[in-house]
C-alpha positions in Angstrom: -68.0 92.2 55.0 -65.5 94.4 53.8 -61.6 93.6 54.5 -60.5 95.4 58.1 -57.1 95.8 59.9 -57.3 94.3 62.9 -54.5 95.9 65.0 -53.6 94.0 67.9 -51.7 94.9 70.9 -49.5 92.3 72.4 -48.9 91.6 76.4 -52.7 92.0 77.8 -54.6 91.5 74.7 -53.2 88.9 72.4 -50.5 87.1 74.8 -52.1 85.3 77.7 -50.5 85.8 81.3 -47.7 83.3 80.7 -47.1 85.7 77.7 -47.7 83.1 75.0 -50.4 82.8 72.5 -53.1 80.2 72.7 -54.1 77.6 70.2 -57.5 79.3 69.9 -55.9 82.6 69.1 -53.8 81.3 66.5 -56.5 79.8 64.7 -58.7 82.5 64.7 -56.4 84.8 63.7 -55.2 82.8 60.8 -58.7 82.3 60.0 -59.4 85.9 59.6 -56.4 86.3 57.6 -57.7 83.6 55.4 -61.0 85.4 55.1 -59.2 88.3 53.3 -58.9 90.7 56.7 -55.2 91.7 57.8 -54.0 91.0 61.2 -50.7 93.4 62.3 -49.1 93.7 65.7 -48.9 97.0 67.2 -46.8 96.7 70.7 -44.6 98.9 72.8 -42.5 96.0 73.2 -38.7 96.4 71.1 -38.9 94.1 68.0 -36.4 92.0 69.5 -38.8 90.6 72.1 -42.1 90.8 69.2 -40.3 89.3 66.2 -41.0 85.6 67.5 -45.0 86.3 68.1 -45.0 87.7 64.5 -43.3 84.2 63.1 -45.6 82.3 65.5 -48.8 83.9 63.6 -47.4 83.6 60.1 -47.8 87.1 59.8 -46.0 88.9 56.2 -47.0 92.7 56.6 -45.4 95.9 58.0 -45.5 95.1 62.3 -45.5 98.4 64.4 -42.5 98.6 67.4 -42.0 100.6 70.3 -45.3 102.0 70.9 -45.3 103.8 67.3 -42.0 104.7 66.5 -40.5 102.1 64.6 -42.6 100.5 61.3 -41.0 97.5 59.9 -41.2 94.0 57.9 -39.4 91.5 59.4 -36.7 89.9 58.1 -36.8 91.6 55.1 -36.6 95.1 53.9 -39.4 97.3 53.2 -39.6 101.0 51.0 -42.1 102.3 53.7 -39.9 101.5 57.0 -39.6 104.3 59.2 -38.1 105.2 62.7 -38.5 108.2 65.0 -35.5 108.8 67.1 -34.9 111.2 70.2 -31.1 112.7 70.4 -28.7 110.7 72.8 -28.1 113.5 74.5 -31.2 113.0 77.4 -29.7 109.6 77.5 -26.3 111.2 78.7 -28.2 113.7 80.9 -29.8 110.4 83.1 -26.5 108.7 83.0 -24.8 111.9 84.7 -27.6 112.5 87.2 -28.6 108.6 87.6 -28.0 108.5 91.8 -30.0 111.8 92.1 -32.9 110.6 90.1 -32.9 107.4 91.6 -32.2 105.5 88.6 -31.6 101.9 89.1 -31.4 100.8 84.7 -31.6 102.9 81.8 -32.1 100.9 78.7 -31.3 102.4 75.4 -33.2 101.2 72.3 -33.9 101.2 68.9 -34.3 98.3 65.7 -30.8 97.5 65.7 -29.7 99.0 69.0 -29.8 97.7 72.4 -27.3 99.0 75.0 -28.6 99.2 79.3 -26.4 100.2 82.6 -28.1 99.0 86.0 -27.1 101.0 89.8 -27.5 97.6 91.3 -29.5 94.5 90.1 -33.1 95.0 89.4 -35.2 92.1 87.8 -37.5 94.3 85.2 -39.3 92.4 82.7 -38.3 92.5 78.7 -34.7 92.9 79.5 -31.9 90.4 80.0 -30.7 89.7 84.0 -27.2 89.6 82.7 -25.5 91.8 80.1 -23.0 91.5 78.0 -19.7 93.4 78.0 -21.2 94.6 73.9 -24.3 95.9 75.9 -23.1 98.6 78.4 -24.8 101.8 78.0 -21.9 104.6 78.1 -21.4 107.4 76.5 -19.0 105.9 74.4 -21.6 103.0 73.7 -24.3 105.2 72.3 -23.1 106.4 69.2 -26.7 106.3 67.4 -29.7 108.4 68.3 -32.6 106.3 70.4 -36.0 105.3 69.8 -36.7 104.6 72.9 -35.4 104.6 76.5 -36.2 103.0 79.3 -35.8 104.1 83.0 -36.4 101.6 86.3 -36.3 103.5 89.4 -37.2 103.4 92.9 -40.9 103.5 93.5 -40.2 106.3 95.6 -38.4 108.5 92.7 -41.3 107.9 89.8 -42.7 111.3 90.5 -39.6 113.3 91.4 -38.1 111.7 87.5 -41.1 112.3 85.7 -41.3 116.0 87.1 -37.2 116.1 86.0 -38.4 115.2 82.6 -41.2 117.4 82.1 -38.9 120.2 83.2 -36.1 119.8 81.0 -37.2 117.7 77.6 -40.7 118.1 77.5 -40.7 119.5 74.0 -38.7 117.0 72.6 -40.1 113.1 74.7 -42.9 111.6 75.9 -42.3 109.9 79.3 -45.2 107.4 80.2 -44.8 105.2 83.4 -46.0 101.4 82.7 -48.5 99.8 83.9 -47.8 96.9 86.2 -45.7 96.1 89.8 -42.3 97.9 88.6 -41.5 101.6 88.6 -40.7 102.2 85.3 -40.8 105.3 83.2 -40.5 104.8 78.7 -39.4 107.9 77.1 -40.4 108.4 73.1 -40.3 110.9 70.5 -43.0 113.4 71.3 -46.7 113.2 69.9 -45.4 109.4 68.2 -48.3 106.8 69.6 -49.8 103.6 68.3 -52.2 105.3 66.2 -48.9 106.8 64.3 -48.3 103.3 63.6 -51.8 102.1 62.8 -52.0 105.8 60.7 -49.1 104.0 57.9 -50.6 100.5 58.2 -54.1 102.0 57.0 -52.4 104.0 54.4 -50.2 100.5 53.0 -53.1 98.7 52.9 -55.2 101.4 51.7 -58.1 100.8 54.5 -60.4 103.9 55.9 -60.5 104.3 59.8 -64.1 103.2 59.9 -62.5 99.3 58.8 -59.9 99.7 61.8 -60.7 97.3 64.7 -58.1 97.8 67.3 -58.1 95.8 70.2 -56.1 96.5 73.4 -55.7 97.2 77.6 -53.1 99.4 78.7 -52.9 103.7 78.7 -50.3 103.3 75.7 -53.1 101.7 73.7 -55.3 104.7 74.1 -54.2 106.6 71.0 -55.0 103.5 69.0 -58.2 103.1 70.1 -59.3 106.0 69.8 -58.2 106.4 66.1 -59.8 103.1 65.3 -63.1 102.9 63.5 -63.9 100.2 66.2 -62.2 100.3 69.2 -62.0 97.4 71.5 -60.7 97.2 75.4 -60.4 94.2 77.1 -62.3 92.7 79.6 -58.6 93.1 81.9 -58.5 96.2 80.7 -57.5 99.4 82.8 -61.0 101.5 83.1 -59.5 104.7 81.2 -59.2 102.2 77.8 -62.8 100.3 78.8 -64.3 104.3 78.8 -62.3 104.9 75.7 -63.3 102.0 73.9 -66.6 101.1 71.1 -66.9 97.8 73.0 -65.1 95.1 75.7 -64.1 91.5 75.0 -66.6 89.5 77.4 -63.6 87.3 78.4 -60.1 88.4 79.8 -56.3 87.5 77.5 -55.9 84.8 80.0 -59.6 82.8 78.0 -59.4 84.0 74.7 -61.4 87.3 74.8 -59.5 88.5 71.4 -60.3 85.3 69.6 -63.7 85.0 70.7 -64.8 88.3 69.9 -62.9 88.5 66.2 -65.0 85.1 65.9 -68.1 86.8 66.8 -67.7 90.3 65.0 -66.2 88.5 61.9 -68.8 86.3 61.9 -66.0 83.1 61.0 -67.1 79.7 62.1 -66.1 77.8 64.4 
């Protein structure tokens, strides 16, 4: 079989629902490595909260950040890093119209860059209940441009913010609302996706699309599977990415539906 980049989103796919990978996971996924294929994360999680998953899997290569927009080796540097950025100045324009909007936190982001201001406390995951006094998003604060931001607001605002968005930066962000119980809204540089990402991981390793297996579950992995030579949903997967998709894990993250289907397609005992 020739060597294929398996890209692999994180929350949904490869973490289970206590966000932790499983012993069977591991070992599959080493086991591919071992068999001369190359396994890289590709999340819309920040690196700060992805690092440890990459350490846990032994990984070496490039991993992929923020949905796209940040290409990196951990712990180490790397000639072919890269990083989109937005200017700081839509982060501003929230801050100054936060009550209107219905903004409860805005998170400000990038490799080395992590600043947030709540209205009131709001539990959201991937970001810490309590911040420090280094950590206040201000205008003072931000002196660097974002990769990424990251608005919580009341269920009842989503729309009204999205719409506020569209109308005023729409040809300079992406605003996508997770998936999930919270109403939360990520901004990016517009047009950067996952398959930007999994685009310079191809081109590093020198692998054509038709060797990309891409597995994920949420809208943000839709770009990715759809650039993939083999695209993959999960069997949790939202029905948009299931539609999308080549094929679909017969078991959900939460029973090992990555690791039982790499075992299967990459024909690797067991």
């Amino acid at each position: 079989m020739e060597r294929k980049l398996i890209a692999i989103d994180l929350d949904g796919t490869t973490l289970n629902a206590d966000a932790q990978i499983s012993a069977k996971t591991k070992a599959v996924l080493t086991q591919a490595r071992k068999a001369g294929h190359i396994v890289s994360i590709v999340t819309g999680r920040p690196n700060r909260i992805s690092a440890n998953f990459y350490d846990e899997l032994n990984l070496d290569g490039p991993m992929i950040n923020f949905n796209g927009s940040l290409g990196h080796i951990p712990h180490q540097q790397w000639s072919g890093e890269y990083q989109y950025t937005f200017t700081k100045e839509i982060a501003f324009d929230l801050l100054a119209h936060r009550e209107e909007l219905g903004i409860n936190m805005i998170a400000a982001e990038g490799k080395n860059l992590f600043l947030a201001v709540r209205q009131h406390p709001v539990e959201v995951g991937f970001f810490p209940t309590v911040l420090k006094s280094n950590e206040i998003l201000n205008q003072k604060t931000l002196r660097e441009n974002p990769t990424s931001l990251t608005v919580a607001v009341d269920r009842s605002h989503q729309e009204h913010l999205l719409s506020y968005l569209r109308h005023n930066f729409s040809d300079t962000i992406d605003a996508a609302p997770w998936g999930g119980p919270n109403a939360v809204v990520e901004l990016g540089v517009k047009g950067v996706q996952k398959a930007t990402g999994v685009e310079v991981l191809a081109h590093h390793y020198h692998v054509e699309r038709q060797n990309i297996i891409a597995f994920g579950d949420e809208h943000n992995d839709a770009a990715m599977i759809d650039y993939a030579g083999w695209g993959v949903a999960m069997q949790n997967a939202t029905a948009p990415i299931k539609q999308l998709a080549n094929d679909m894990t017969t078991r959900d993250n939460d029973h090992d539906g990555l690791a039982t289907y790499l075992q299967d397609y990459l024909k690797l005992a067991e």
